[in-house]
C-alpha positions in Angstrom: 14.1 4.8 1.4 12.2 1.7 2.3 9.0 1.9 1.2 9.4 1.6 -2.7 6.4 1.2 -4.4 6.3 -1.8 -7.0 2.8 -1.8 -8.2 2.4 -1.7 -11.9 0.3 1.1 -13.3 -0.2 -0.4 -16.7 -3.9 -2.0 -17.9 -3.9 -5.4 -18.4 -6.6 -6.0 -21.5 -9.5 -8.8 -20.4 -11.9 -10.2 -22.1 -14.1 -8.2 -24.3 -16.4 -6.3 -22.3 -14.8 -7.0 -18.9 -13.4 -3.9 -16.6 -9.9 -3.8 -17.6 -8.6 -2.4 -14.4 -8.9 0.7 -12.3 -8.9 4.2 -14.4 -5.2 5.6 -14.8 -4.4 8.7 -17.2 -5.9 9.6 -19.9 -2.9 8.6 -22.1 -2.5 5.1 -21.1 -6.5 4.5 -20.7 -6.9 5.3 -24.7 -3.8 3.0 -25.8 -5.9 0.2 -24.2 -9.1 1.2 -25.6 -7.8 1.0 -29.2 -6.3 -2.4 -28.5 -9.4 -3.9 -28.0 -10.8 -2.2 -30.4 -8.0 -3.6 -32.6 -9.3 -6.9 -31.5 -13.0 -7.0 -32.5 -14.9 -6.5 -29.8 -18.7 -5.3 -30.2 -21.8 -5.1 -28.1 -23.3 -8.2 -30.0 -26.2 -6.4 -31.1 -27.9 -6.7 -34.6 -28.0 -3.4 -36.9 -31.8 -2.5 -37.6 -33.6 -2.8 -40.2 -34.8 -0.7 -42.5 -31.5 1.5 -43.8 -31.4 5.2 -42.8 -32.7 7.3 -45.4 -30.5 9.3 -47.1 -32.7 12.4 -47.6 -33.6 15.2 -45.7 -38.0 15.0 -43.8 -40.6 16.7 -45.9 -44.5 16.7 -45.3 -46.6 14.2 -47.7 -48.9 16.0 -50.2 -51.6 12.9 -50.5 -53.2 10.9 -48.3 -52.9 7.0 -47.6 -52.2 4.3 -48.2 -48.6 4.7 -48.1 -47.0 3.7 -51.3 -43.6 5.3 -50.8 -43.9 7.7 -53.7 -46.4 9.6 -52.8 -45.8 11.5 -49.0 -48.3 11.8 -46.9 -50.6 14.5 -46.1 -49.6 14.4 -42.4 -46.7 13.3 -40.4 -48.4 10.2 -38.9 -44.6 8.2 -38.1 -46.0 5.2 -40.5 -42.9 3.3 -42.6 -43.2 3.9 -46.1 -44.5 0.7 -48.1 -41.5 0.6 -49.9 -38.1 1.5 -48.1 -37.0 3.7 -51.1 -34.2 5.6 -48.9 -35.6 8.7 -50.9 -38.2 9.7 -49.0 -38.7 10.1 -45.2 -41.4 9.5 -43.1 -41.7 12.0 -41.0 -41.2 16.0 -40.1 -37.7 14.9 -37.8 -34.6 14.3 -39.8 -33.2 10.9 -39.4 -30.5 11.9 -37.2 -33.0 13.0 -34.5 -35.3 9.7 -34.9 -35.7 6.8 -32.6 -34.8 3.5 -33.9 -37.2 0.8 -34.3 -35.2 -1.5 -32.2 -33.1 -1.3 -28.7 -30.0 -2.0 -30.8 -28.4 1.5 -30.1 -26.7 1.3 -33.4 -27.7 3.3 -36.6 -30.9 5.5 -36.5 -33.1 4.4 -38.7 -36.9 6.0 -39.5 -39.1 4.5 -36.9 -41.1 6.3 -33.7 -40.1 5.5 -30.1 -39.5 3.4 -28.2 -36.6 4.9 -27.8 -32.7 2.5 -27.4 -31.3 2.5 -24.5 -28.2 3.8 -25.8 -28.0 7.0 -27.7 -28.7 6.9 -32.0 -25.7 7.5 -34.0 -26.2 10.4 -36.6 -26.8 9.1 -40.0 -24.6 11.2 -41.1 -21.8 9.8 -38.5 -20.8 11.1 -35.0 -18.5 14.2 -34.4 -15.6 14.3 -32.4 -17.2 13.4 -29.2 -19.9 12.0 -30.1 -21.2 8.0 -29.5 -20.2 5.1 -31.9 -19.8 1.3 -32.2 -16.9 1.3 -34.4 -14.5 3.5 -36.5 -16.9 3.5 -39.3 -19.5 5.4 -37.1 -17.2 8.1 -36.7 -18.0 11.4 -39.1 -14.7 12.1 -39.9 -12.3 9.8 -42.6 -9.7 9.0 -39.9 -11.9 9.0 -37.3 -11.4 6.2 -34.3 -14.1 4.7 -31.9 -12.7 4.1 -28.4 -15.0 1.4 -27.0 -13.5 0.2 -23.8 -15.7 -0.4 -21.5 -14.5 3.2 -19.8 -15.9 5.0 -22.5 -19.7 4.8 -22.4 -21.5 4.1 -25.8 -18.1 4.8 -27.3 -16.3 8.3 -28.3 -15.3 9.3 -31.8 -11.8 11.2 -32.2 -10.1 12.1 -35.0 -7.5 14.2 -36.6 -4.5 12.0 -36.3 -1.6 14.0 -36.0 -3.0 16.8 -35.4 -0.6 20.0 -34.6 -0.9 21.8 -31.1 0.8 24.8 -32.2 -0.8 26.1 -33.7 -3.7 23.9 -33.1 -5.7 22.7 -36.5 -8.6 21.0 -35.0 -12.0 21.8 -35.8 -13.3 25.1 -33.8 -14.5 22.7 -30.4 -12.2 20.5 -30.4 -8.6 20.3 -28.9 -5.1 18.8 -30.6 -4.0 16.6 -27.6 -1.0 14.8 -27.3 -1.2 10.8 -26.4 1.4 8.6 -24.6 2.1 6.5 -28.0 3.6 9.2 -29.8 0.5 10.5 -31.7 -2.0 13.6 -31.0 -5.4 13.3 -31.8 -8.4 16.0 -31.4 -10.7 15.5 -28.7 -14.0 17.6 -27.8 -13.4 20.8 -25.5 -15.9 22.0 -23.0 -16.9 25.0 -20.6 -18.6 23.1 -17.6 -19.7 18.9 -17.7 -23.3 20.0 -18.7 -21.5 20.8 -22.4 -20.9 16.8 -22.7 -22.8 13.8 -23.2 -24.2 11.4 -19.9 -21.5 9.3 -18.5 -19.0 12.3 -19.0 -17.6 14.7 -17.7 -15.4 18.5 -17.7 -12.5 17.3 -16.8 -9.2 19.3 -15.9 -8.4 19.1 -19.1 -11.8 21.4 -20.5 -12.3 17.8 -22.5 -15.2 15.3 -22.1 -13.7 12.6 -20.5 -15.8 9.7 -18.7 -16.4 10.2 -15.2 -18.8 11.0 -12.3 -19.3 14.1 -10.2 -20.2 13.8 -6.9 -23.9 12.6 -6.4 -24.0 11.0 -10.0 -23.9 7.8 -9.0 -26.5 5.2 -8.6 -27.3 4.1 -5.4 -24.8 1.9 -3.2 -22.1 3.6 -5.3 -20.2 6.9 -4.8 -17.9 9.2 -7.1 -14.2 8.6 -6.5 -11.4 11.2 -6.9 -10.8 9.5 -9.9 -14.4 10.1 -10.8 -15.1 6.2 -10.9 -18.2 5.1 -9.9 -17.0 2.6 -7.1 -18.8 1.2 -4.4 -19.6 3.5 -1.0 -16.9 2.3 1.4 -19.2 3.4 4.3 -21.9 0.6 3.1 -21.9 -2.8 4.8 -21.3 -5.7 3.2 -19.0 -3.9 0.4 -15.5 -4.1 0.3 -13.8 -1.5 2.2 -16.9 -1.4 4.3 -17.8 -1.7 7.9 -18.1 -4.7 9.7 -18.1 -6.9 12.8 -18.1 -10.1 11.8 -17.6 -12.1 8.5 -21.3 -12.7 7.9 -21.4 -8.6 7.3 -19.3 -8.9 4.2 -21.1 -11.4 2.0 -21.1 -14.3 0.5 -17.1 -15.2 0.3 -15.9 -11.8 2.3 -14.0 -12.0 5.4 -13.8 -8.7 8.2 -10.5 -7.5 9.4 -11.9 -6.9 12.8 -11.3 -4.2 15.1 -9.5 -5.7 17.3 -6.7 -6.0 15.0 -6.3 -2.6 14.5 -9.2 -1.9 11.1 -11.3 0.9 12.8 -14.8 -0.5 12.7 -13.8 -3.6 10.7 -12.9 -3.8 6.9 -14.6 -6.2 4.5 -12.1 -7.9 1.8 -13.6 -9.9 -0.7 -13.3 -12.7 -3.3 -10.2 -14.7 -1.4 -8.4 -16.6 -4.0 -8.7 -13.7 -7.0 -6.1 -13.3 -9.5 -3.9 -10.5 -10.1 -2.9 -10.6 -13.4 -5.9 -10.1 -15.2 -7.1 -8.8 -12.2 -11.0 -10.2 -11.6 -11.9 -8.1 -8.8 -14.4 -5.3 -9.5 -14.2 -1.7 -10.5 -12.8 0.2 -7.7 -11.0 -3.0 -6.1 -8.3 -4.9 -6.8 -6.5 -8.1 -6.2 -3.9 -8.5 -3.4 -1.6 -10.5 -2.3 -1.6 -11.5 1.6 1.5 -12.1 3.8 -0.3 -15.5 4.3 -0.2 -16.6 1.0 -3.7 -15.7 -0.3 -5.3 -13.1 -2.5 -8.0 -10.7 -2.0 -9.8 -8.4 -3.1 -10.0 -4.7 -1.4 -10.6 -1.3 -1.7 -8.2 1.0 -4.2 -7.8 4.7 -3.4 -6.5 7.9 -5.2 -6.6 10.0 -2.0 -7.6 10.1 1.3 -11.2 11.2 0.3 -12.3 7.7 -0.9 -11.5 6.2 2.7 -13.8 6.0 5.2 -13.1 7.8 8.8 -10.1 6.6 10.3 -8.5 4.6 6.9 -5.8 6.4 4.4 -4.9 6.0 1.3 -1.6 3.7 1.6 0.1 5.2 -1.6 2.4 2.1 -1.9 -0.4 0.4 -2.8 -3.7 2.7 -3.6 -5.7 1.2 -1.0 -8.0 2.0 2.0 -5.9 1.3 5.0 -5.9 2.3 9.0 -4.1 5.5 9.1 -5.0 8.8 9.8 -5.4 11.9 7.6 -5.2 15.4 7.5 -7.0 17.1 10.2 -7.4 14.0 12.2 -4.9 13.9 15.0 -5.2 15.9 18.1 -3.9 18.8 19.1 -0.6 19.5 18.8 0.1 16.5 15.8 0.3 15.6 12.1 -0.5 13.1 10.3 2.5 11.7 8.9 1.5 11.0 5.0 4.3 8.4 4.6 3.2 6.0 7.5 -0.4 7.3 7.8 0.2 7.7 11.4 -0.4 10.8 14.1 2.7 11.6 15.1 4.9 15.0 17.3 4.4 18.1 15.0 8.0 19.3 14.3 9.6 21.2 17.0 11.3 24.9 16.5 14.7 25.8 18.0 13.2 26.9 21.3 9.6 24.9 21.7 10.9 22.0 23.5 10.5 21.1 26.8 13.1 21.8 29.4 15.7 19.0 29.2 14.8 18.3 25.6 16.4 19.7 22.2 14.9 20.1 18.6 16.9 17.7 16.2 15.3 16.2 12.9 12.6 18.5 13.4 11.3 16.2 17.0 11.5 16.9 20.3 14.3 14.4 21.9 16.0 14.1 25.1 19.1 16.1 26.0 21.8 13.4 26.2 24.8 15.8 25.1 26.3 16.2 21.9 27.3 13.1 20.0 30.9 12.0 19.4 33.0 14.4 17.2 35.9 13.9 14.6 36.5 12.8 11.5 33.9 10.1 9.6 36.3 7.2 8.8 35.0 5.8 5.3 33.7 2.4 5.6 34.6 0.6 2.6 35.5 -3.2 3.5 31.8 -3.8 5.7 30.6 -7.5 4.6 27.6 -7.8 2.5 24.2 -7.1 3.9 22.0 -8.7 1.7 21.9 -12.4 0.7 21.5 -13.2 -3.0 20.9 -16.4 -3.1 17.3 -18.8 -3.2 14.9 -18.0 -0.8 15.9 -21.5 0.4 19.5 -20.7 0.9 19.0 -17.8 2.7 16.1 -18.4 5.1 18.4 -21.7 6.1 19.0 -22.3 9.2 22.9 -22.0 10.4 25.3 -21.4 13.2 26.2 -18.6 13.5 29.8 -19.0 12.1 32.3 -17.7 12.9 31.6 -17.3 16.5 34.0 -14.5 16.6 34.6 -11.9 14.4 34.4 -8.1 13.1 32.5 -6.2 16.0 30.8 -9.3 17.6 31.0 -12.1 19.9 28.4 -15.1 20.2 30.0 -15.8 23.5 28.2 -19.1 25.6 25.3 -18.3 27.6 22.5 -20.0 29.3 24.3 -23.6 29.5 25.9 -23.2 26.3 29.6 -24.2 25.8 32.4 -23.6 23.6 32.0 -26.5 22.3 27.9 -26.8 22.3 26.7 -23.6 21.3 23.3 -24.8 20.8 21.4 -21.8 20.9 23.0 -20.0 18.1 21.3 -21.4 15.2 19.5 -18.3 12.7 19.2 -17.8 9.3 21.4 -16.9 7.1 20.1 -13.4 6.2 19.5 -12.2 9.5 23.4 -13.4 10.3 24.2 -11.3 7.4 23.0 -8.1 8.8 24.3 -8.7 12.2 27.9 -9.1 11.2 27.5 -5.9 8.7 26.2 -3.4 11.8 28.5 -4.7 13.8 31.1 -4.0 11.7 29.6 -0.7 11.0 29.7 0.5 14.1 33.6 -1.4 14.7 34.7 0.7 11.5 32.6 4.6 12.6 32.9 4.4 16.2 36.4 4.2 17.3 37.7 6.2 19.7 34.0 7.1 21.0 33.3 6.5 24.8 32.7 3.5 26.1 34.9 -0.1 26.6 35.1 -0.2 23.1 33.9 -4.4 23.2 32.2 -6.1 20.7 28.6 -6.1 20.3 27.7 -9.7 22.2 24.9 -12.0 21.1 22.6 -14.3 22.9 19.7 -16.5 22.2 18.4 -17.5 18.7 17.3 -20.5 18.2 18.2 -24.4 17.7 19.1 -26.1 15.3 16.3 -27.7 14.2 14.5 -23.6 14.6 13.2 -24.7 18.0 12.6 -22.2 21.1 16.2 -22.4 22.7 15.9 -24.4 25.2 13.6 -26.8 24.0 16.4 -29.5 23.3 17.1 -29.8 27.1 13.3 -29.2 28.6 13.3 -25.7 29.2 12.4 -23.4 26.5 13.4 -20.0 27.6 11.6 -17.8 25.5 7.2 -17.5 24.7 5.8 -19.1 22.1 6.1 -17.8 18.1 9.3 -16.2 19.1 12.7 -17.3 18.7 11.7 -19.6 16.4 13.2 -20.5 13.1 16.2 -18.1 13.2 13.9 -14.7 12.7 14.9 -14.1 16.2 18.1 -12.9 18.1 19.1 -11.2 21.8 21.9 -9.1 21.5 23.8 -7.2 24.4 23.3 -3.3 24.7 27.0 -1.4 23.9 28.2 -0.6 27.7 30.4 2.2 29.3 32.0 1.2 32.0 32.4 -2.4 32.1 35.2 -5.2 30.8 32.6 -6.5 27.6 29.4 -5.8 26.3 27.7 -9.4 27.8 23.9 -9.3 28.2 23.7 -8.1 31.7 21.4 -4.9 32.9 22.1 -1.8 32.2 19.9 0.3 34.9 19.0 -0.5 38.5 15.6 -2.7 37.7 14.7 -3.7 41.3 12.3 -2.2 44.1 12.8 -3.4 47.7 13.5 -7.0 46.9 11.3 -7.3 43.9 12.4 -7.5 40.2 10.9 -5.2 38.0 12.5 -6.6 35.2 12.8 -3.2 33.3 15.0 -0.3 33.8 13.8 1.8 37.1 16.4 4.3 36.6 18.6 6.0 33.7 20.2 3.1 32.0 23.7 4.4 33.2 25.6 1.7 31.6 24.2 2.0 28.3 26.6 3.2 25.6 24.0 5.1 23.8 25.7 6.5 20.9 27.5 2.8 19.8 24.0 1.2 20.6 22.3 3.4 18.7 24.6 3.5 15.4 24.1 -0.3 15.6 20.1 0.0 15.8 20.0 2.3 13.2 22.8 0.1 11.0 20.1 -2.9 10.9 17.7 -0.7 8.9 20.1 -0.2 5.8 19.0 -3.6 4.5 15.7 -3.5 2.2 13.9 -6.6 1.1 11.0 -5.7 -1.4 9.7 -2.3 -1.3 10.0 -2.5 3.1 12.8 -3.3 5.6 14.5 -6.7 5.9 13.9 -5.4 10.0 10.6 -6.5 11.0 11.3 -5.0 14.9 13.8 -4.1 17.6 12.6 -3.6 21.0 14.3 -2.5 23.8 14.1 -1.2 27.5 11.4 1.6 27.8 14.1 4.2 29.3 16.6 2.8 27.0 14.5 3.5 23.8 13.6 7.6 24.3 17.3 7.6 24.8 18.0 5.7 21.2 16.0 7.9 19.2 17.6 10.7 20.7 20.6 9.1 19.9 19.9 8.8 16.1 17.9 11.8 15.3 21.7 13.7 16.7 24.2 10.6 14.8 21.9 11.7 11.6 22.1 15.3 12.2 25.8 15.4 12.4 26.7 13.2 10.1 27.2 9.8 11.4 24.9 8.1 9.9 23.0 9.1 6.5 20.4 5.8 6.1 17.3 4.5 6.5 16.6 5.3 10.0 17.5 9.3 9.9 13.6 9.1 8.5 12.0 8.5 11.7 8.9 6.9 10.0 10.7 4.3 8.7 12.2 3.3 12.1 11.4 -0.1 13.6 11.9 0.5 17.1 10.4 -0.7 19.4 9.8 0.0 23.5 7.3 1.0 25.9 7.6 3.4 29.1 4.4 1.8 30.1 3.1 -1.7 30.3 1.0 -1.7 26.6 0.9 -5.5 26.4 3.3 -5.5 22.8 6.1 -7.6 25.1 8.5 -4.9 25.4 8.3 -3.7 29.3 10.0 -6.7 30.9 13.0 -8.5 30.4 15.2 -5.6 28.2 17.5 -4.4 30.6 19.7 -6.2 29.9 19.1 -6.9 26.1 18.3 -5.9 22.7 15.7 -8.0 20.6 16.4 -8.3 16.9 13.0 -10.2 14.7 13.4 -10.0 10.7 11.4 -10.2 7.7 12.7 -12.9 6.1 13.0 -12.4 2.1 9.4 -12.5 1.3 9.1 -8.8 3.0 7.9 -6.1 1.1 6.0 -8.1 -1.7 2.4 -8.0 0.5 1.0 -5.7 3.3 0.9 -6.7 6.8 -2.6 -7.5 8.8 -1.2 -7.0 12.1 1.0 -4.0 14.0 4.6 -5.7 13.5 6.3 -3.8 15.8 5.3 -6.2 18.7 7.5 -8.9 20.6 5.3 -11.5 18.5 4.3 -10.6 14.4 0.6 -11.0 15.3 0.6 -9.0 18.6 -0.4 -11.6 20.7 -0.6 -10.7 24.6 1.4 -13.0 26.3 0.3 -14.1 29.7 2.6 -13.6 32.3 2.5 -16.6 33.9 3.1 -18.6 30.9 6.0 -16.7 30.3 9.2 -18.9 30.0 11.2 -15.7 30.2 10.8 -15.9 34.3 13.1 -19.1 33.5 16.5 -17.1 31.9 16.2 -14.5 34.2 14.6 -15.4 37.5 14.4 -12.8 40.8 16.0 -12.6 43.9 12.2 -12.4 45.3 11.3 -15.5 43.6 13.8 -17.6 43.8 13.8 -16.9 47.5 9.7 -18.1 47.4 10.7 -21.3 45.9 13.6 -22.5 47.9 11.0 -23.7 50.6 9.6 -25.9 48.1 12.8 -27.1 46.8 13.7 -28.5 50.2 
């Protein structure tokens, strides 16, 4: 289905000491860790001095001074004059002694102050236990993981260890890694059995991690147990915010009024993916706009704030709801992260309604019966070539052909079809659900006519129009070839030619929607195309960035669909109702919908670069950024004027 994920789960190795990415499985985490340990890194610290002792602490028999033959008489902690190695200075064994520098390394014989990291034994570290290398390990084979995701290091051993039955030491565990080899691991009951910085993971292994609460302040406990940054914390990213100045030095806030529920901080603009510089419990990505950021990575829905979900496709904190958040009688759709109908039952619609594909959807009859011819000669719907090549702007060529006409409208000729430039890849997908729906849908009701096509844009990707002083359609759209008008499917008229398909006026007064049933609409043929334009995928989403039409028209489409799917008509993209990128409104919501499709379809695309990025915006609006579009600068009123108002303006014309 559309939304394929792409993101690769693999670590990337950095420079020594650096976060190498965000925490995966245990498997892949520890094939990382021993490449850098392959590679030499260490903490740049200098062993201390004097060498451990070898022997076991025993009380002196004579007093002072110390000569290191003679022990002392009490434990006073004081280094032997000579460090013999024999004897030991005081009543602790070595391996329970402070060192006498903060170089967390060997333990040696001195008094606090104590390193900041853990001593390793003298003796070496169990399985489990801290280390700076292989050769602090107790065990022969034993193997230091140092990543940084390992605090002060963890000793395994037991290469090739067998799990049934199990011949690691009693404590440990023979567990299996993603390379091939098993190695033993230390086993525990609850997380206060392991050392700080780890914890009891599902595995009954120490493991690094956080609980909840274990993490300093500013920070919180992921469901990956990473200690990340608290999303609810301005000036984070992920966090709240109003303006840019809220996110710090280099962050920018996705505001609220562009759909981030009490703004979103990204940071770092200009960060790199591969390795990824961003900081633990970010990550670097790419922007629709052609820059990089860093923002807020997720497991589940838990390491949101209020009103974000985890967008699996990309393991980030994005608007969306979550379980538990939608009002009565809703769910929250985990796919699109959006509150939508709970499903329906056989009898819990409303009167006039039916349950099909589990929604509520209007009764418009039973959709067309007979035999499913096989499709097998439909044209391409993808272009393979450049990017170049197929975001070109072309005519659309032929003008005639399989299931469509671009027939001359708006003071086009045959000859000077100037309005009928697009790209290439949305000309593509027009001529393969047309012929779709030419090859599925004969004998259905209806005339039976080609699908007919309007405005796209000129030649050089102007409004249409433009060439002639009158461009005919608002600003941003039309533009470039994303854009195209395209006739409804009719019943009972000679062609399917952009005209309305519903009474649309009140007295005298265009409405310029549909104030009645649209009774000429061909709903099953319109809707097999709509659905048709969704088969294409471009990157992990559709190639179809929107298609709006008439309010009334569009409850009747997804009717339509939802009962084409169900019986078999149509098997792709668009039986998935969350992946569906219709678009309409009943009610005037400002997304450019509510006038001016009664009489049309409008068809926006991608372009070939979808997929690779998220979006910022809602792009299921008339314009990719949702811009409102004031009435009265919209050039619209120009292709379709009113009775009413060309009757206002005659006066002046005289």
């Amino acid at each position: 289905m559309p939304h394929f994920p792409t993101t690769d789960f693999s670590f990337i190795p950095k420079t020594c000491g650096a976060r190498i990415g965000r925490p995966l499985g245990k498997f892949t985490l520890l094939a990382i860790a021993l490449l850098l340990v392959a590679t030499g890194c260490d903490d740049g610290q200098t062993t201390a001095n004097p060498l451990p002792d070898a022997g076991t602490d025993v009380l002196d028999t004579t007093g002072t001074p110390e000569d290191g033959t003679t022990p002392d008489v009490a434990v006073d902690g004081t280094l032997d004059a000579t460090l013999d190695g024999t004897l030991a200075d005081t009543l602790l064994a070595d391996t329970n002694v402070a060192d006498l520098v903060t170089d967390g390394t060997t333990a040696d014989t001195a008094n606090p102050p104590a390193d900041v990291q853990p001593d390793i034994p003298v003796t070496g570290s169990p399985i489990g236990g801290p280390c700076n290398t292989d050769a602090d390990c107790a065990d022969a084979d034993g193997q230091c993981l140092t990543a940084p995701e390992f605090p002060n290091g963890y000793c395994r051993a037991g290469e090739n260890c067998t799990t049934s039955p199990d011949n690691c030491p009693t404590g440990t565990e023979c567990t299996p890694f993603t390379n091939g080899n098993n190695w033993c691991l230390l086993l525990c009951n609850t997380t206060s059995d392991c050392r700080s910085g780890y914890i009891c993971d599902s595995w009954s292994q120490c493991w690094p991690g956080c609980e909840p609460g274990g993490c300093p302040a500013g920070q919180v406990c992921s469901s990956s147990s990473e200690c990340v940054p608290d999303p609810n914390q301005t000036g984070v990213v992920g966090g709240p915010c109003a303006t840019d100045a809220d996110c710090g030095t280099g962050g920018q806030c996705l505001t609220a009024a562009n759909g981030f529920p009490g703004g979103l901080c990204r940071g770092h603009q200009g960060c790199t993916e591969s390795p990824d510089n961003c900081a633990a419990g970010q990550q670097c990505t790419p922007f629709t706009d052609n820059t990089t950021w860093c923002m807020d990575t997720c497991n589940t829905a838990a390491d949101c704030r209020t009103g974000y979900a985890c967008d699996s496709s990309w393991n980030e904190c994005w608007p969306g709801c979550t379980a538990g958040s939608c009002a009565t009688g809703e769910v929250c759709n985990t796919t699109t992260n959006e509150c939508e109908t709970a499903p329906c039952t056989a009898n819990s619609c409303p009167t006039g309604q039916i349950c099909s594909n589990q929604r509520c959807v209007l009764d418009i009859g039973t959709p067309p019966t007979g035999t499913h011819p096989v499709c097998t000669n439909l044209p391409p719907i993808n272009c393979t070539g450049t990017a170049a090549y197929c975001g070109e702007i072309v005519p659309f060529d032929p003008d005639l052909g399989t299931g469509y006409w671009d027939y001359p409208i708006n003071g086009e000729t045959t000859s000077n079809q100037y309005r009928s430039y697009v790209r290439r890849d949305l000309m593509l997908l027009i001529k393969y659900a047309a012929a779709k729906v030419d090859c599925l849908a004969v004998g259905w009701p209806g005339n039976g006519g080609a699908v007919a096509l309007g405005d796209m844009s000129e030649a050089d990707g102007a409004i249409p129009g433009t060439s002639v002083g009158s461009p005919g359609h608002p600003a941003g759209t039309h533009v470039n070839g994303y854009d195209m008008d395209i006739g409804y499917f009719q019943v009972n008229t000679a062609n399917n030619q952009l005209r309305p398909i519903c009474d649309h006026m009140i007295g005298n007064v265009d409405q310029y929607h549909c104030t009645s049933t649209p009774y000429l609409l061909d709903v099953w043929r319109s809707a097999l195309f709509a659905a048709s334009l969704h088969d294409a995928v471009v990157g992990n989403q559709l190639q179809l960035r929107v298609m709006g039409v008439d309010g009334q028209a569009g409850v009747l489409f997804e009717s339509a669909i939802d009962q084409l799917c169900a019986a078999g008509w149509y098997t792709g993209n668009a039986c998935n109702a969350s992946y569906r990128s219709l678009a309409y409104e009943v009610t005037d919501t400002g997304r450019g919908w509510y006038q001016f499709h009664h009489h049309h379809m409008h068809v926006s695309i991608n372009g070939l670069t979808a997929g690779t990025s998220p979006m910022l915006y809602d792009n299921k609006c008339l314009t990719p950024g949702c811009q409102l579009i004031d009435p009265a600068q919209d050039l619209r009123w120009t292709l379709y004027p009113s009775p009413e108002r060309e009757k206002r303006a005659l006066p002046d014309r005289l």
